[in-house]
N, C-alpha and C positions, 0 to 999 in steps of 0.2 A: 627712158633707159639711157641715152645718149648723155643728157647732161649726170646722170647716175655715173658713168662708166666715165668724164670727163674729171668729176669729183673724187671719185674713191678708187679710179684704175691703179691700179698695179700691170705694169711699170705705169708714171704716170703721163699722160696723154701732154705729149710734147715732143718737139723736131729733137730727131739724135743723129747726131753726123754718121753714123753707121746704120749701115741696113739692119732688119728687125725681119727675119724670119718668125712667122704663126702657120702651125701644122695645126691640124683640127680636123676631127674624128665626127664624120656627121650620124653616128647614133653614140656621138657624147650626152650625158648626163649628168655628169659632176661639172662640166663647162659647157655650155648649151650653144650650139654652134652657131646663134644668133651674136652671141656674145662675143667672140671673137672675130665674127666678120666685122661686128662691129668697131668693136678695138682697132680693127687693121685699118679699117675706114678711117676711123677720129687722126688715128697714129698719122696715115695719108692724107689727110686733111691738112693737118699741122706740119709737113714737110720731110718727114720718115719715111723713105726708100723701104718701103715693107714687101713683103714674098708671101703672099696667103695662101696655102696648098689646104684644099679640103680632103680627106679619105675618105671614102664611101663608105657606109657601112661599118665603120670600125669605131669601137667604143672611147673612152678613158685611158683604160687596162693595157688596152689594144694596144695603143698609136705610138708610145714609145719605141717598141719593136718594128712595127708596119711603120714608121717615118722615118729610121734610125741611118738607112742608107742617107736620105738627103739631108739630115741634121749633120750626119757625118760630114758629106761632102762642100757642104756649105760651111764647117767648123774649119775645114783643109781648106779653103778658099781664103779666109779669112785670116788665117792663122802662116800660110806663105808667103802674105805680104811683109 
């Protein structure tokens, strides 16, 4: 899975001078919350200041709306500078 997700990741698995927030919904199904812990790993691996917030319980559908506070706030932090 790791080398899978090194090769065909979107964005692709490489250092970004800016932090990379990952929100993830752990009764996701359309993105299976192995898979973004993953990603956030590889991303941290390779030198990417990443933020990985899991939801509990919150689906796909869900998480936009349930993580919208801190995508917000974290958009405003970035966007001040």
């Amino acid at each position: 899975m790791t080398r899978l997700l090194v090769e065909h990741a979107e964005p692709p698995i490489t250092r970004y001078r800016e932090p990379v927030p990952i929100v993830q919904g752990t009764a996701d199904t359309t993105v299976p919350p192995v898979t973004a812990r993953e990603t956030a790993a590889a991303l941290a691996a390779a030198g990417t200041r990443v933020t990985y917030t899991p939801y509990a319980g919150v689906d796909h559908r869900s998480l936009p709306v349930t993580a919208l506070d801190q995508v917000n706030a974290w958009l405003d932090g970035r966007l001040a500078r």
